[in-house]
VEXBAKE-302386 format. One record per residue (C-alpha): z, x, y; residue in three letters. Coordinates in steps of 0.1 Angstrom, whole numbers, padded with zeros to 4 digits, always signed. Each point is the difference from the previous one (the first is absolute). Layout:
REM VEXBAKE-302386
ZXYAla ...
This chain:
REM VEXBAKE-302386
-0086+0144+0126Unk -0035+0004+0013Unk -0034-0013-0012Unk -0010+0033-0015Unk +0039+0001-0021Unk -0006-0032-0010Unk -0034+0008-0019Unk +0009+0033-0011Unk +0027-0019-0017Unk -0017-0028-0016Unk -0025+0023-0015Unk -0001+0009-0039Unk -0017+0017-0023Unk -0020-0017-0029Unk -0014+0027-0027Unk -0033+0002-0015Unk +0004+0027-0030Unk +0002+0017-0012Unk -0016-0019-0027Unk -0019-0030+0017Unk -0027-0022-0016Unk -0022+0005+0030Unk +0002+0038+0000Unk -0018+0017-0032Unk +0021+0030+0000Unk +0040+0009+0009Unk +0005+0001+0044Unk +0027-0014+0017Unk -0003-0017+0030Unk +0026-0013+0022Unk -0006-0029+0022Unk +0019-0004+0031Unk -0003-0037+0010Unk +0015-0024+0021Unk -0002-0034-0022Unk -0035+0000-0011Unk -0012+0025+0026Unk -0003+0035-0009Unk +0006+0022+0031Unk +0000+0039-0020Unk -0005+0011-0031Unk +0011+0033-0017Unk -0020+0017-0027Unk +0018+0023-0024Unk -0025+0013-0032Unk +0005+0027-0022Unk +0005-0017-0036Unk -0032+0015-0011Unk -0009+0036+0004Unk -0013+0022-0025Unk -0007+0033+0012Unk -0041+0002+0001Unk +0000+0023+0032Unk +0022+0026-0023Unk -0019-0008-0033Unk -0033+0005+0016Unk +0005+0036+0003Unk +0009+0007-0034Unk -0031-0012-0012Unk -0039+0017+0001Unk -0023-0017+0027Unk -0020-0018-0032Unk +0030-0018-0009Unk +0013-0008+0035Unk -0018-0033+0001Unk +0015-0011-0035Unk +0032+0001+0016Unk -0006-0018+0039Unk -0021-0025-0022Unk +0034-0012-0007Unk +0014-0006+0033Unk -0013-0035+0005Unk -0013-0015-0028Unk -0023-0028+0028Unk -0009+0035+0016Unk -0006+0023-0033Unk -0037+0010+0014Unk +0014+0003+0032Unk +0018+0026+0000Unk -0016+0023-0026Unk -0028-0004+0028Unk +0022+0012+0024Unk +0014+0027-0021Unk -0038+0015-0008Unk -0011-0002+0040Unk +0027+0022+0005Unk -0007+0022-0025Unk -0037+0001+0009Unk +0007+0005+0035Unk +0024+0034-0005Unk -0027+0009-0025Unk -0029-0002+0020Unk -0017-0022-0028Unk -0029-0031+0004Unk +0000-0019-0030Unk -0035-0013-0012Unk -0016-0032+0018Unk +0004-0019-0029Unk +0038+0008-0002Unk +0001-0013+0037Unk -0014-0033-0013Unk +0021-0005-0030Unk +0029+0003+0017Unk -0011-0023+0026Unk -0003-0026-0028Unk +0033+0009-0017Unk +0019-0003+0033Unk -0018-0033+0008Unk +0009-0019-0028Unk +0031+0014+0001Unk +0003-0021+0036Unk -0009-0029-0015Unk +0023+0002-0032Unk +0032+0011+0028Unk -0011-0030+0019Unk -0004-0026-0027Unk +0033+0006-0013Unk +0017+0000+0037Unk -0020-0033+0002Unk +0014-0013-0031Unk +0035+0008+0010Unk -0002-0015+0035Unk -0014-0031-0014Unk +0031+0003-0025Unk +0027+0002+0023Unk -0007-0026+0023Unk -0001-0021-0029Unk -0042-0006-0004Unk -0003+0011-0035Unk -0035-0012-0004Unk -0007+0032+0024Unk +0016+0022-0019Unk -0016-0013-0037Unk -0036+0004+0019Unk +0004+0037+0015Unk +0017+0015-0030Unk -0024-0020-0024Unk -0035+0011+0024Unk +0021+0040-0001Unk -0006-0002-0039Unk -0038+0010+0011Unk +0008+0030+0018Unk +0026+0015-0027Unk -0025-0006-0025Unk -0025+0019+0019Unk +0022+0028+0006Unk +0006+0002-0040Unk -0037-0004-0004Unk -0007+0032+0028Unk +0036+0022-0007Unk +0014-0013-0039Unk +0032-0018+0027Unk +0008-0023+0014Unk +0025+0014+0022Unk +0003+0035+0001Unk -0033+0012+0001Unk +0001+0041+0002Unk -0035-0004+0013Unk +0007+0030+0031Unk +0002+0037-0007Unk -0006+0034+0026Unk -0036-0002+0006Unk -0013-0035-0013Unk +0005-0026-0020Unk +0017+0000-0043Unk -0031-0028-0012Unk -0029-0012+0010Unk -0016-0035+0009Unk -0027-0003-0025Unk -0035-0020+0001Unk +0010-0029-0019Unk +0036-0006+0018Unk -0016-0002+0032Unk -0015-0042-0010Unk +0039-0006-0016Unk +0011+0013+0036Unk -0021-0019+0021Unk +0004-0029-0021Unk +0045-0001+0002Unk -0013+0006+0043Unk -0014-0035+0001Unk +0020-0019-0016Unk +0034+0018+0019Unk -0022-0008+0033Unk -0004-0032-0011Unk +0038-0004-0008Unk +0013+0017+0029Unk -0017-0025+0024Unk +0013-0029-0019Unk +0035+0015+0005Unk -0007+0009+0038Unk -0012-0037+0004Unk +0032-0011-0022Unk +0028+0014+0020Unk -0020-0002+0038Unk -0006-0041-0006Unk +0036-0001-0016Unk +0023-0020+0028Unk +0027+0009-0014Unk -0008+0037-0004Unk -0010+0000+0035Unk +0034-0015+0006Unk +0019+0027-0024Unk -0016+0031+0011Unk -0016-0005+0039Unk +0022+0013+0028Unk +0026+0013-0025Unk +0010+0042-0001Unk -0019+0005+0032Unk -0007+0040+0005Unk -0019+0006+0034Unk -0024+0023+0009Unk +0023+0023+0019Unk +0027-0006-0028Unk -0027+0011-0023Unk -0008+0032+0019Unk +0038+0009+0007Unk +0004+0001-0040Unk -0029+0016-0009Unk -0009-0026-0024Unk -0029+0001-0025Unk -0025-0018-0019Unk -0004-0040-0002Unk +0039+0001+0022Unk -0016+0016+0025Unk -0035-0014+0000Unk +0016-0039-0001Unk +0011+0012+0037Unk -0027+0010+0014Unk -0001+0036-0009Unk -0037+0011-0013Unk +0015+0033-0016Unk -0014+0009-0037Unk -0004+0030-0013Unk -0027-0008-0019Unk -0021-0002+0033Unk +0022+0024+0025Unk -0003+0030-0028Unk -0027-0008-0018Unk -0003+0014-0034Unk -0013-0006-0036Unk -0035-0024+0005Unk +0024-0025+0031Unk -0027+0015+0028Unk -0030-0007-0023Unk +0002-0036-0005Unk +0001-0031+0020Unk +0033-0018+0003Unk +0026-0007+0031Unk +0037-0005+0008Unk +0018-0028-0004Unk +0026-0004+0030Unk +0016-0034+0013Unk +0022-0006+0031Unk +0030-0019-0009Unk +0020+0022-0020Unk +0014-0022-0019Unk +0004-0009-0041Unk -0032-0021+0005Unk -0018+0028+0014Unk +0009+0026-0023Unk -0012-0027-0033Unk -0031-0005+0019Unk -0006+0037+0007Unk +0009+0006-0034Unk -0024-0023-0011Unk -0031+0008+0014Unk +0004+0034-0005Unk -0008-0010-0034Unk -0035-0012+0010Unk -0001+0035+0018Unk +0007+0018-0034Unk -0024-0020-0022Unk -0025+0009+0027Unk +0009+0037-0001Unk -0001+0005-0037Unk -0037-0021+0000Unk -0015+0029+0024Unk +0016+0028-0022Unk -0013-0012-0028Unk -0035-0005+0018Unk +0002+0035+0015Unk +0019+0017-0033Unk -0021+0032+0002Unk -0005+0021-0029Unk +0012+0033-0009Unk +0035+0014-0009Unk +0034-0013-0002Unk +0022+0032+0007Unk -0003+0027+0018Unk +0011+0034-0014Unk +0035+0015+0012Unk +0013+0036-0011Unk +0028+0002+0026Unk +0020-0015+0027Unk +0000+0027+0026Unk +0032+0003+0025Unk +0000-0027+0025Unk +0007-0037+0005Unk -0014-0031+0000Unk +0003-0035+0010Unk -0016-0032-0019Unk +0002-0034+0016Unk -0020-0028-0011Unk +0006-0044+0000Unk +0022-0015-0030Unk +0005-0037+0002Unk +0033+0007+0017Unk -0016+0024+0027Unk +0005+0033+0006Unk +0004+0024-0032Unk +0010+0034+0020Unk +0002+0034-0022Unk +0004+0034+0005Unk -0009+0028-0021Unk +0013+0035+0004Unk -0010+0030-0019Unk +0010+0034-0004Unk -0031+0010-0024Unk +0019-0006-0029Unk -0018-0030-0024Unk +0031-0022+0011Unk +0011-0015+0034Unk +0024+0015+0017Unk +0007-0031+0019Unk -0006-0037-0001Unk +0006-0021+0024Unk -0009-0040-0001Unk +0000-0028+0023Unk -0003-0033-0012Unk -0011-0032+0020Unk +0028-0017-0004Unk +0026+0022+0016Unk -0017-0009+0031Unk -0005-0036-0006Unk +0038-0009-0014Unk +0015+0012+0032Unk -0020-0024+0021Unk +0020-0027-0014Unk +0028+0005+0020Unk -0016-0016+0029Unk -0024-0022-0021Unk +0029-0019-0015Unk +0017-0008+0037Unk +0000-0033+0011Unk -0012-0014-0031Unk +0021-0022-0029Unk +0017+0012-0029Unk -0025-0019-0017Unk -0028+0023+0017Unk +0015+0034-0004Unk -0007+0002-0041Unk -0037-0008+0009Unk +0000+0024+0030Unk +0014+0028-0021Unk -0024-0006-0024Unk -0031-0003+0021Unk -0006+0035+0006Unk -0004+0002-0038Unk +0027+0027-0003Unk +0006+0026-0029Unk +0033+0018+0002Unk -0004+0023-0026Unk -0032+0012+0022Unk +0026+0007+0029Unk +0031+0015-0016Unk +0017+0033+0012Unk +0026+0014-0014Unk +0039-0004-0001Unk +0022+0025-0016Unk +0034-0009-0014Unk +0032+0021-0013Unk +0029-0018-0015Unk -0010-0036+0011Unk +0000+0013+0031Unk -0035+0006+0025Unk -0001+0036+0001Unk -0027+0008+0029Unk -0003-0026+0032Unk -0034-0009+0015Unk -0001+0027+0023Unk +0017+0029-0023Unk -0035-0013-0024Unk -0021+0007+0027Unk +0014+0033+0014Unk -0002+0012-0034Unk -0037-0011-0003Unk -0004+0023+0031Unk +0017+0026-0011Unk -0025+0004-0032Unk -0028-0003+0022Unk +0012+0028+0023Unk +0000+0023-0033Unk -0031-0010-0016Unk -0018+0005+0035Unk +0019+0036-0001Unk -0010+0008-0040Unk -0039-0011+0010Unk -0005-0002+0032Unk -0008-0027+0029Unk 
């Protein structure tokens, strides 16, 4: 028997889902090890799709960002933000500068609340609980400023076509400010808490190692790809909303590892204090909304930087005062497949944090599977040929 038999033999296959403490939501992950060392890992979702791509269509353009509000509860301003780019771009509209800044400050504590509670977690599954008690306690501020700005604290239906649903008044600006320095404050202690930690250093550095060319090859996004020494954000590639007219930078680190993406995450806080100070500072007066009779014919594409990365949607119209196609792309069906080469090499111990790192949210990334009598009735390719197929005969109906 030769060296390669003998391996292939010895390997198994330990499960993670899938329902797993460390994962929030249902995924199942097989691990191929040999002993401790994982050598492949197979990713099989699919336990949470609910249809928003065929919902969306069904509903007017005003109530479209109800609906992908609840995609992602962590990314519930993200991509309503997405959703209205689009829809601004096939309708040729500019909302008003203040709407540009509002969001700004909507989307940016939105980072911070995303991060804090990925923080949390982390510091929860590798068994430092005093982490997690800080971040989710110092996270209190910025939910309580979202109820103070939007009447939620998750949830906040602050995005429609042309602007923004509420306003940031006078008085809430000194409550705003005030919730920024003390999570500045906080988030430092927490970045100086888990860097001087020895044994986070221990837990976290050198494990899940995604390289530069790794990250590149999958097309990863966000903090995942900016922990290996990717600077991509859309936030500064595209810029839109008030990211061009304030001061701020990108946070990239080398390693790619579960270290770098906690310390990327963590000073992109700082980042996103900083952001919301100069909107506030530069919150110009004037109107909220911008008028919108009609969506003309056409499409258009809205892209903008949830905590995840990424947030990709497409808007296509056919005049009517719904979409005749929605398509989304979330962050983290770019990010969950990099784990496939991620988790190699590392422990069984490892993978569960690896898996995690890239802060994943499956029911972001779900397509669809359709079943007949217990049995699957389309294959992965019969899904996609039919997905041609329609495309083919809208692009015959109304034209390239």
């Amino acid at each position: 028997m030769s060296e390669e038999q003998k391996s292939t033999k010895s390997r198994r296959i330990v499960p993670i889902g899938p329902y797993h403490p460390l994962q929030e939501e249902p995924e199942f992950f097989k691990l191929i090890v040999e002993g401790e060392k994982v050598v492949d890992l197979e990713i099989n979702l699919g336990y949470n799709h609910r249809g928003h791509e065929f919902i969306s269509p069904e509903l007017t353009y005003d109530q479209v960002p109800f609906l992908v509000e609840r995609i992602c509860g962590i990314c519930s301003n993200s991509h309503p933000f997405a959703t209205v780019l689009a829809i601004e771009d096939c309708a040729g509209i500019k909302p008003p500068a203040r709407a540009d800044y509002i969001r700004t400050v909507i989307q940016e504590l939105e980072r911070i609340h995303s991060h804090l509670l990925w923080l949390g977690l982390a510091g929860h599954f590798v068994g430092y609980n005093t982490v997690w008690m800080w971040a989710w306690k110092y996270r209190e501020y910025v939910l309580q400023v979202f109820e103070m700005i939007t009447g939620n604290r998750n949830h906040y239906a602050m995005n429609k076509p042309g602007g923004v649903r509420r306003d940031i008044t006078r008085e809430q600006i000194p409550e705003i400010e005030k919730a920024m320095d003390v999570v500045e404050k906080k988030v430092w202690m927490l970045t100086n808490a888990v860097l001087d930690d020895p044994v986070m250093r221990a837990r976290l550095e050198g494990v899940g190692i995604l390289t530069k060319e790794q990250a590149i090859a999958y097309a990863t996004t966000g903090p995942t790809s900016r922990a290996s020494g990717v600077p991509w954000d859309v936030r500064r590639d595209e810029p839109h909303a008030a990211y061009d007219l304030v001061p701020w930078d990108v946070i990239v680190f080398p390693e790619g590892d579960v270290l770098a993406k906690t310390k990327v995450r963590l000073l992109e806080m700082i980042e996103s204090v900083r952001i919301i100070r100069e909107c506030l500072k530069a919150l110009p007066d004037g109107p909220i909304q911008a008028r919108i009779d009609e969506i003309p014919p056409g499409e258009g594409i809205g892209r903008t930087e949830a905590p995840r990365g990424e947030v990709f949607h497409y808007i296509r119209s056919d005049g009517s005062n719904r979409p005749l196609r929605h398509k989304i792309r979330a962050p983290s069906f770019m990010n969950i497949a990099s784990n496939v080469v991620a988790v190699r090499g590392g422990s069984i111990a490892d993978a569960a944090l690896t898996l995690a790192a890239v802060d994943p949210c499956y029911c972001c990334t779900e397509r669809m599977a359709a079943f007949e009598d217990g049995k699957q009735k389309f294959t992965w390719q019969e899904l996609l040929r039919l997905s041609w197929q329609k495309t083919e005969r809208l692009k015959e109906k109304y034209g390239k």
